[in-house]
Each structure stands twice: as structure tokens, then as C-alpha cells.
SELO-629587 format. One record per residue (C-alpha): residue in one letter; x, y, z. Coordinates in pm, whole numbers, plus 50000, padded with zeros to 5 digits. Each point is the difference from the previous one (the first is absolute). Layout:
REM residues N
AXYZ
...
This chain:
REM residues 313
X308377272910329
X500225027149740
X502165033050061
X499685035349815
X502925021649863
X500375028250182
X498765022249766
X496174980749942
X500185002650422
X500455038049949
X497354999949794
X497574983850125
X500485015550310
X499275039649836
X497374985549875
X498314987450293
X501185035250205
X498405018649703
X496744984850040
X500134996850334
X500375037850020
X497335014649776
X497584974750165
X500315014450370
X501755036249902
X497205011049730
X497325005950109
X498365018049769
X499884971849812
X498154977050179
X496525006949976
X498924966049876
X497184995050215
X497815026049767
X496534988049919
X498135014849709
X496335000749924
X497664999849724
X500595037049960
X503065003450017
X499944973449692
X497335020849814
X501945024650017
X503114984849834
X497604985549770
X499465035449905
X503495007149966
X500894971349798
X497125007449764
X502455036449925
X502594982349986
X498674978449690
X498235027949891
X503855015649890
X500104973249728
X497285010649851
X498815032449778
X499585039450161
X496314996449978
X500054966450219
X502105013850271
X497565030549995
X496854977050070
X502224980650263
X501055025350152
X496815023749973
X498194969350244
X502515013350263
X499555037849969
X503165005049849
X501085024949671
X502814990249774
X502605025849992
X502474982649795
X500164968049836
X503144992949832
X502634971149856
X503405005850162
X502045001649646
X503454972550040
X498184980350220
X497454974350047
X497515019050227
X497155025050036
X498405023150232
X497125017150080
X499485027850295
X496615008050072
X498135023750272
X496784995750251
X499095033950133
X497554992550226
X502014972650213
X503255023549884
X502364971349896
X501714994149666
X501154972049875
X503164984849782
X499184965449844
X503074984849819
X499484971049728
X503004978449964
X499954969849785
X497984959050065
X503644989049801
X502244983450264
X502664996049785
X500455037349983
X500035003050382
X502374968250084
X502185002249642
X500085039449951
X500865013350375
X503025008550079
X500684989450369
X501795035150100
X499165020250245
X500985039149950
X499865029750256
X496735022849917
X500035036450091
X496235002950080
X499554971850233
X503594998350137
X500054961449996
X501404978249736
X497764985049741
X499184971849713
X502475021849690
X496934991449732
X497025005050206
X501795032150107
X500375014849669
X496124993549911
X499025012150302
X502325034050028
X498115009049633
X496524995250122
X500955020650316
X500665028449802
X497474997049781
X497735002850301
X501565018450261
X498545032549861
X496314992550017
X500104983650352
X498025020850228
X502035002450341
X496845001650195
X498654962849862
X501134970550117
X501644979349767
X498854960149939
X502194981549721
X499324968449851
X501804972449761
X500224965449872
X503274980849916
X502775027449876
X497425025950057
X499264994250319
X503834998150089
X500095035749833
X496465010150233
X502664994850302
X502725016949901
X497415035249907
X498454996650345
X503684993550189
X501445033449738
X496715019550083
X499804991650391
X503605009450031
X499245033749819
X497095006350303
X496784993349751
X497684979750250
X499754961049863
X496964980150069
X500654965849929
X502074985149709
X498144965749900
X502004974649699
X499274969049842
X502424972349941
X502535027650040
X503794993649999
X502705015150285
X501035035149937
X502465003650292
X502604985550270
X499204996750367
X501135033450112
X497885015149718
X497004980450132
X500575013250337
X499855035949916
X496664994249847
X498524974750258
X497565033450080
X498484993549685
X496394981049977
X500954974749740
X498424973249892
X501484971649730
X497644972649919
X501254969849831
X498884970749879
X501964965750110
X501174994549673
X500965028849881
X503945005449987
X500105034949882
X499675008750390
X503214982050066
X502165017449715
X503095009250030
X501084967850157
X500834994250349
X504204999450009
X500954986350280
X503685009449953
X497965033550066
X499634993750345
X504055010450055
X499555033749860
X496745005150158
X498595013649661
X496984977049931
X497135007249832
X496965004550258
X496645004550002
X497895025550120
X496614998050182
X497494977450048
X499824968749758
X496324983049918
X500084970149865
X496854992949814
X499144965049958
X497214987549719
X497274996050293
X498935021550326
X503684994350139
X502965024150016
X503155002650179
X501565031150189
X503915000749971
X502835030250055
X503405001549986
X501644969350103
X497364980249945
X499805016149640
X503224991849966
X499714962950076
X497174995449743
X502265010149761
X502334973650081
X497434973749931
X500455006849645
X503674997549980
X499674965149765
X496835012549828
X500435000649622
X497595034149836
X496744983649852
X496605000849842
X498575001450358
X501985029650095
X499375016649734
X496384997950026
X500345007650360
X501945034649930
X496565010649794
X497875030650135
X497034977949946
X501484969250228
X499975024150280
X496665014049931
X498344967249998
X501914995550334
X498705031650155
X496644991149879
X499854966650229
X501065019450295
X496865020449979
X498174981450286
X501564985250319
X503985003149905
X501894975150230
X503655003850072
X502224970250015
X503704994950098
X501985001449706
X501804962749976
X503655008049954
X502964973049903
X502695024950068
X503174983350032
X503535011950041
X500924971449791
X498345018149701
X502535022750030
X503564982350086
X498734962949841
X500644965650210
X503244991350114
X501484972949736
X502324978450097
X502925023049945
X499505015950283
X500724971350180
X503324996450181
């Protein structure tokens, strides 16, 4: 029969009470049983086609955006860092919009980031130091020409759409009226109590099952004791190469991240992290998307290992 130290049954055991507790305590984040439709999908199609449309020249993001009844007001590169924005403006359906581009490069999201979180003033939560900095500069930047009587709709892929967050979380907190804030293969910008504060927010993050950049920074499970994890916010889609997707939030989120634990970065992640990976995936969802259960091999071994035999007494 094997016996634990004291201090792995201590463990294990906040562990188990912490999941236990955001499982049946928040409810906000359990919302799993949302089902999309072909809409909804052309829609983020739609979104994902300005979100690639940031890599690419002034006069490309004008036609993009032009299909939509949006005007560029700015369109800039974010000097010191590797991202760009543009804000545009639809007067007849009074919105604006923020569209961040970030970078397809995972080894500037998973080798560059620092994994610190810092207080921020504007949204009075803690947040992601680096995607911070980026974001604070495009907020001024665009604070000025944000008309308080539009709502606001921000989008983003990979660091970009970490920094489309963070402007809609800065500008909700400042009492500008947010829309919905959709990202693509975007990383975690906050901890859980950030999260909470901002559970009002429509977000939506798709992802693609292979892309890691979602899970960055790491899940630290020594974490757990200080009750400072990284945590994601809204509503995950999981956008598989055929009809199929997959609904997750916060715990269950969480747990998909764990899957990857002994995954080593690769050509397929890579290629999964690209704007056009989760365009062609939005295309295929264009008639009859089905949802299916998301197939999980969450294990609290992943985290503490198996008991060797010198834990035997």
C-alpha cells in the first residue's frame, strides 16, 4: 500500500477544494451548454477576416473593412513592440471598432512573455506586465477619438488579441459601452479575480486544438497556494477542421490546458496559431455547425506525477 508525505496530502487536497469550489461557487462561468449557429460563425468569419486584414497594407484593411461599413480612423504600428492597430467607425449602426494585430510567431508569445502580473490603474485588476505595456500605448493613442455615444467592439489574434482584452476591460471600466471583444488563438491576460470583474463582458476566444499560444503562460500549479493563476475569460470555441466545435469556460478551459502539459511546441502548432487555419475553420462551419463534448484527459496526476516507490513506507 503506498502512503503520501504530509505535505503531497496537503496538496493534493487544495487542489481538489480549489476545483471543487470554482466548479459549484462560479457560476458565471459555467455556461457550457451554449450552442452557436451558422451566423453566429459568419459572423466571426467576418471578424477573423479583420483580424488578418492587420497584417496586411492600409489600403487592404480599407477594402476589408469598407465590406463592413466601417472608416479607418487610425492605423498605426505600436513603436517597441510587436503589434498594430487600427480603430475604425460605422455611423449608421454607431459602433467603432479597435482591431489589434499581434504576431503568427509563437516563439515570441511562449519565449518573450514575461509571466508577471502588475496592478493597472484603468481596469483596477492585475494584468499580463508585456501585454499591458502594448496595450496602455494603444489606449492612449485612441482614447481621444472614441465617441462616448458608440459602442465599442475590439478584436485580435495571438498577442493582439490579448491586447483587444485588456482595451475593452481599460475602456469598460472607464464607462465607454463595449460590445463584444472577439480573439483568435489569444493568450491569458489576467488571474481569476481579474476574470471575474470582467465576466460582464461578451467575449469570445476561438482556438484551434492545436494551437498552444491559448495556453501561454503555463499553468503553475504551485499557483494554486497563492491563488494567483492565470485564468481565462469568456467563452472558449474550439474550432475543429470540419463542421464540429466545442464550447468550454473557465474550468473546463482550464483543464484543456492541462492536456498539453507534456506537449513539446511544433510544426502543427504553429500552423494551427495562423489567421488563415482559423479562417478555413470558420469557413466549414458555414452550414449545419454541430457541437460536440470536448474529450478531456485531465488528470491530477499531470500535475503532482505517480507515486514512485519512495513513497512507499
Amino acid at each position: 500500500m503506498f502512503n503520501l508525505n504530509k505535505a503531497r496530502i496537503n496538496f493534493v487536497c487544495t487542489v481538489c477544494l480549489f476545483v471543487v469550489c470554482l466548479a459549484f461557487n462560479h457560476t458565471g462561468y459555467a455556461r457550457d451548454e451554449q450552442q452557436f449557429t451558422s451566423k453566429d460563425f459568419q459572423h466571426w468569419l467576418n471578424a477573423a477576416y479583420i483580424a488578418q486584414a492587420t497584417y496586411q497594407s492600409k489600403d487592404e484593411m480599407t477594402a476589408v473593412l469598407a465590406k463592413q461599413g466601417y472608416k479607418i480612423n487610425q492605423f498605426q504600428q505600436i513603436q517597441g513592440y510587436s503589434v498594430g492597430y487600427v480603430l475604425a467607425t460605422n455611423d449608421t449602426v454607431k459602433k467603432q471598432l479597435i482591431a489589434v494585430r499581434g504576431t503568427s510567431n509563437i516563439d515570441n508569445v511562449i519565449v518573450d512573455a514575461a509571466f508577471v502580473l502588475v496592478p493597472d490603474k484603468l481596469s483596477g485588476i492585475d494584468i499580463h506586465q508585456g501585454f499591458l505595456l502594448s496595450a496602455r500605448d494603444i489606449y492612449q493613442q485612441v482614447q481621444p477619438e472614441i465617441n462616448p455615444e458608440y459602442t465599442i467592439d475590439t478584436i485580435g489574434h495571438s498577442l493582439g488579441g490579448a491586447d483587444a482584452l485588456i482595451l475593452a476591460m481599460m475602456l469598460d471600466a472607464q464607462g465607454y459601452k463595449i460590445g463584444e471583444v472577439i480573439t483568435f488563438g489569444q493568450p491569458k491576460v489576467t488571474n481569476i479575480s481579474g476574470s471575474r470583474k470582467f465576466q460582464h463582458l461578451n467575449i469570445k476566444r476561438l482556438v484551434t486544438p492545436n494551437d498552444v499560444v491559448p495556453l501561454v503562460p503555463p499553468l503553475d500549479p504551485m499557483d494554486l497556494m497563492k491563488l494567483s493563476i492565470f485564468w481565462h475569460q469568456g467563452t472558449e470555441i474550439v474550432l475543429y477542421k470540419n463542421n464540429q466545435y466545442s464550447v468550454l469556460t473557465g474550468i473546463s478551459s482550464m483543464r484543456r490546458a492541462v492536456d498539453f502539459l507534456n506537449e513539446i511546441p511544433a510544426e502543427k502548432h504553429l500552423t494551427n496559431h495562423y489567421m488563415s487555419t482559423y479562417i478555413n475553420h470558420l469557413k466549414g462551419k458555414q452550414d449545419s455547425p454541430e457541437k460536440i463534448d470536448y474529450k478531456s484527459d485531465f488528470s491530477l496526476t499531470d500535475w503532482l506525477g505517480t507515486f514512485s516507490s519512495t513513497d512507499k513506507k
